[in-house]
Structure formats: structure tokens, C-alpha cells
C-alpha positions as CSV (number, residue, x, y, z in Angstrom):
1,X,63.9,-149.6,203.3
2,X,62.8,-147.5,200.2
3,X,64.7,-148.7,197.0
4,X,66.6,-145.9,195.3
5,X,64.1,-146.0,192.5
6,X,60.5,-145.4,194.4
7,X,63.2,-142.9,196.2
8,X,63.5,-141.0,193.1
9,X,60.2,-141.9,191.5
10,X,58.9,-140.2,195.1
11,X,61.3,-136.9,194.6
12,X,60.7,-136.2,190.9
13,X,56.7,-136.3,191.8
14,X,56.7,-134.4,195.2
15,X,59.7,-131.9,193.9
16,X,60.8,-132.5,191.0
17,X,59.8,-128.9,189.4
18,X,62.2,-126.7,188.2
19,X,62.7,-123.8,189.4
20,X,62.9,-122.1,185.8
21,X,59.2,-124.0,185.4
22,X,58.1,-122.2,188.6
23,X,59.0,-119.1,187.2
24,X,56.7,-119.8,183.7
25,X,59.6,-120.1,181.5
26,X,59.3,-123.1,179.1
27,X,63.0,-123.7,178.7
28,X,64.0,-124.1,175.0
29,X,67.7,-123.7,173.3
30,X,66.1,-120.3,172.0
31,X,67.6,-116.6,173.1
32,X,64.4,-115.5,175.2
33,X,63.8,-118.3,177.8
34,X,67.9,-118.9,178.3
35,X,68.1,-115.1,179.1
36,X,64.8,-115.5,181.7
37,X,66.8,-118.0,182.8
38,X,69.5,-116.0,183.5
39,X,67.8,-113.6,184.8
40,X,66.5,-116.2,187.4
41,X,70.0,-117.4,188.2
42,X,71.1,-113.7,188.7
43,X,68.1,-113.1,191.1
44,X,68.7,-116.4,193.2
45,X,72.5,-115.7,193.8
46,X,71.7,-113.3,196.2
47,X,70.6,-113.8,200.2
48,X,66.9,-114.1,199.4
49,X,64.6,-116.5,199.6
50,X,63.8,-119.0,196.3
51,X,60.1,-117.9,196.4
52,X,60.5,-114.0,196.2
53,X,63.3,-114.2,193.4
54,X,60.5,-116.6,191.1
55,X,58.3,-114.0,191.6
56,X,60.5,-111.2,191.0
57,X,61.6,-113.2,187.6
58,X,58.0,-113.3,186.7
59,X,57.0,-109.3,187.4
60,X,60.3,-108.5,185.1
61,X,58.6,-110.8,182.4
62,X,55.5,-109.4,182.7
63,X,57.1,-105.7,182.7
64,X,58.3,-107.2,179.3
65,X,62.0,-107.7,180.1
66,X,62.6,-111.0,178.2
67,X,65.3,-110.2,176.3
68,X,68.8,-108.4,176.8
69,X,67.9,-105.8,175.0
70,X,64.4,-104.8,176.4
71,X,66.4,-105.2,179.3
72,X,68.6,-102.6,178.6
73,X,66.1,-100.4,176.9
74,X,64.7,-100.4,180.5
75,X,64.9,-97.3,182.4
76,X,66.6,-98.1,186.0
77,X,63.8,-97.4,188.1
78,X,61.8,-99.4,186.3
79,X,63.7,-102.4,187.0
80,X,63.8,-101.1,190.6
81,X,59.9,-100.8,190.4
82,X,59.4,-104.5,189.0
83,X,62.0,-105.6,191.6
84,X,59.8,-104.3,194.6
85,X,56.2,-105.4,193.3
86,X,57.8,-108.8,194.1
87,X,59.2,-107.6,197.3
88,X,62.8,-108.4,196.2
89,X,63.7,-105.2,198.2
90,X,66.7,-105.8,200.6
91,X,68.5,-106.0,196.7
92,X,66.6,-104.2,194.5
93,X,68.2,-101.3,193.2
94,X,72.0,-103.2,193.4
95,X,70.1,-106.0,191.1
96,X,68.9,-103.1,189.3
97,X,71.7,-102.0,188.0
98,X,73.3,-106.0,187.7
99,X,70.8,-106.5,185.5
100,X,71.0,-103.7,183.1
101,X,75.0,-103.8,182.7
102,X,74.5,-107.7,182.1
103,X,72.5,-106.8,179.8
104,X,74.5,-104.7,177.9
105,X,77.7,-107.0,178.4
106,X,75.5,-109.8,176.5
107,X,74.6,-107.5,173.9
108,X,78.0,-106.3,173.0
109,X,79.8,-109.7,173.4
110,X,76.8,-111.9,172.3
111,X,74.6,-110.0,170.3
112,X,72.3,-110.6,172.9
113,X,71.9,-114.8,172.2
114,X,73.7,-117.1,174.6
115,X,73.9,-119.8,172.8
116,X,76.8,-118.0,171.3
117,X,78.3,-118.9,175.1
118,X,78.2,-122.7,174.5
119,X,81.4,-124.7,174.5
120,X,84.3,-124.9,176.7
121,X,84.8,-122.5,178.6
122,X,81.5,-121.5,179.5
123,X,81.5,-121.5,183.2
124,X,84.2,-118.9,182.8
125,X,82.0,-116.6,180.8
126,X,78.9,-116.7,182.7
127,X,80.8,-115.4,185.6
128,X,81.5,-112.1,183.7
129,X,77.6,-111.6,184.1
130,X,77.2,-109.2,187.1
131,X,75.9,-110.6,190.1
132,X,76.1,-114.2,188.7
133,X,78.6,-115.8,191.4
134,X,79.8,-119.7,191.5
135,X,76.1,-120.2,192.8
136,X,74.4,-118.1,190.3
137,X,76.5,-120.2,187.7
138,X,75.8,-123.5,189.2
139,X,71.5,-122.5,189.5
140,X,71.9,-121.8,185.4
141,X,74.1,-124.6,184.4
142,X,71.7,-127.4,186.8
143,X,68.5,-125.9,185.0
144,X,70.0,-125.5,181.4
145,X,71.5,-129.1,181.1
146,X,67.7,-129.6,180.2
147,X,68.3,-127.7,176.4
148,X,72.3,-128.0,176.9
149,X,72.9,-132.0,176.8
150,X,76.7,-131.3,176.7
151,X,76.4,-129.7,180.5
152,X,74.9,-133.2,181.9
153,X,75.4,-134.4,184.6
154,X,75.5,-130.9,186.0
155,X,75.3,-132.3,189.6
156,X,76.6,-129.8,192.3
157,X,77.7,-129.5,195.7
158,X,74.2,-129.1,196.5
159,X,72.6,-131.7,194.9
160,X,74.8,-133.9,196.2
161,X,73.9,-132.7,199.7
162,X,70.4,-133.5,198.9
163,X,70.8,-136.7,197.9
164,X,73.3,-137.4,201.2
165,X,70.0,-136.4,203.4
166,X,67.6,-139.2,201.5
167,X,70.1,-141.7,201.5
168,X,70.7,-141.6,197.1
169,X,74.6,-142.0,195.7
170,X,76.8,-139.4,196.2
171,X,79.0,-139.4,193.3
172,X,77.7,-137.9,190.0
173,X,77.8,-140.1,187.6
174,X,75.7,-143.2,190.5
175,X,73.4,-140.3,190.5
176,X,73.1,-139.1,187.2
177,X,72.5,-143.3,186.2
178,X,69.3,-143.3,188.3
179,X,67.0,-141.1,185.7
180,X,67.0,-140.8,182.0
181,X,69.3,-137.8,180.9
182,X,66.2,-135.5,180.0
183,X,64.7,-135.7,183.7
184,X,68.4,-134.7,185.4
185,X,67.1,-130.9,185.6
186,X,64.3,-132.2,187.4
187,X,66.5,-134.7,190.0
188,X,68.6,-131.6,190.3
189,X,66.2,-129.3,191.4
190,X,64.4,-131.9,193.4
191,X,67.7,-132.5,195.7
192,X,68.1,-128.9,195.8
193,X,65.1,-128.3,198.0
194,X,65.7,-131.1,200.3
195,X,69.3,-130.3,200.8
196,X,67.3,-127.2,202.3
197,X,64.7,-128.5,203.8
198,X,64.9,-131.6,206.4
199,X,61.4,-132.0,206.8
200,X,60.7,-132.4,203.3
201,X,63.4,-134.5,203.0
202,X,62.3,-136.6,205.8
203,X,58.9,-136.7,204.2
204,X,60.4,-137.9,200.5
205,X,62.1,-140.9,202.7
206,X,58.8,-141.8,204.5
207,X,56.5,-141.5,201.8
208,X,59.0,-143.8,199.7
């Protein structure tokens, strides 16, 4: 039987990427890649699949979008336009508009930085960003405990469930004790695609 370390040694390397690194965002406690973030976490809330919302995250970077207010100084078809090169079209023009008045919220409220959204209360005020629900909330807070140290462990529902299908602790704080603090990003996004995917997570176990 695989110890829990190989376990997560075999994760981290077969999964372990996040899913703001997918999407070429080096995350840093800096304005631009915590709003691409963001804007990753609004585009994953929605009924689409993981792979189509990182590339939709991308074509609004390279449109230039990296910031609230470029964002906003965005015309809406434009967004729409970005949106559909990545084939994020069951949502686009909906997202469309999501993005452009969360823009504008973070703007007013923020001046555009969310850092200035650290500290208690937080989870309260991301979910005043359109389209950012509970899961949208949890996606942000998993990848940002990476820059945010005061967020770790962010372990979820889901994370949990991944680490219930390769036979890893349950609880958050077993879990979190298994990697150093820095790599719990990683972890978390690791369990999150076996939670959906059996066969991978049947593969982690075996190749443990």
C-alpha cells in the first residue's frame, strides 16, 4: 500500500499544476495577476468545462484585459469576441457583461487593487463580484493561499473529495500537514482534478 507521502509526492508531480499556472498567470501579491485570477475564478464558476475557461482566461489576456480597468475600458462585444475565440460560447455574452460590471465594482470600491480585499471578511466581499458564486470563491481563495498565507489551509469540499478517492486524510489540517505551506495551492489543485476524474485518480494510487 502506497504511503501517504509517495501518494502526495505522485499527485503534486502528475497534477499538481495550478490552474492559475495553466492559464500563464505567474501569481504574485501584485494587482494584475490577482485580477487574472479573478477573472479565472469568474470564468470557472460557470457549467463549462476547466479547459475552455483557461483558454478563455488567456484570449482576454492577450486581448489585453489584465487589469480592472482595461477591463472596463473594453467595449462589450469585445469581451464577447475574446470570449468566443476560446469557444466559451454557451456563456459568453452573460460573462460579458459579469466581467465588465465586476470590473467597475473593483474600481469604485477598490481602486481597482484587491489586495485592498484582504482581511476578515473577505469571502463576503468576493461574492459581491458578479458571477463569482461559493465555487467561484472557493477556485480564487484555493489558488491565492499561494500569495495570501493568511487563507492557508484553504482546503474545500472538493479537495477533500479528492483526497477521499486516493485514500489521503480528510480533515484539513491532516491534509494541510502532509506538504510544506507554499506547495498547498498545488495539493489543492491536484485533489481537485481527481475528485473529477476516477481514472486519474486510480492512476495517482497505482502509480504510487
Amino acid at each position: 500500500m502506497a504511503t501517504q507521502k509517495r501518494l502526495v509526492s505522485t499527485l503534486l508531480d502528475r497534477c499538481g499544476r495550478t490552474y492559475a499556472a495553466e492559464a500563464g498567470i505567474t501569481l504574485a501579491d501584485k494587482p494584475s495577476p490577482l485580477y487574472r485570477l479573478l477573472v479565472l475564478s469568474v470564468l470557472l464558476s460557470t457549467r463549462i468545462s476547466s479547459g475552455i475557461a483557461v483558454d478563455a482566461a488567456r484570449e482576454l489576456s492577450r486581448a489585453g484585459y489584465r487589469t480592472p480597468r482595461a477591463m472596463r475600458e473594453s467595449t462589450w462585444r469585445q469581451r464577447v469576441d475574446a470570449l468566443r475565440r476560446a469557444h466559451y460560447v454557451r456563456y459568453d455574452e452573460s460573462t460579458a457583461t459579469a466581467l465588465g460590471d465586476g470590473a467597475a465594482l473593483l474600481l469604485d470600491r477598490y481602486r481597482g487593487d484587491l489586495r485592498r480585499l484582504r482581511g476578515d471578511g473577505l469571502t463576503a466581499r468576493l461574492r459581491e463580484i458578479p458571477r463569482l458564486g461559493p465555487v467561484g470563491v472557493d477556485i480564487f481563495c484555493r489558488e491565492a493561499q499561494q500569495v495570501w498565507p493568511e487563507l492557508r489551509p484553504h482546503l474545500d469540499g472538493k479537495t477533500l473529495d479528492g483526497a477521499r478517492s486516493v485514500g489521503l486524510p480528510t480533515d484539513s489540517d491532516g491534509l494541510a500537514g502532509l506538504v510544506p505551506s507554499g506547495d498547498l495551492a498545488r495539493l489543492s489543485a491536484a485533489l481537485v482534478r481527481v475528485s473529477l476524474d476516477r481514472k486519474l485518480a486510480d492512476g495517482v494510487v497505482e502509480a504510487a
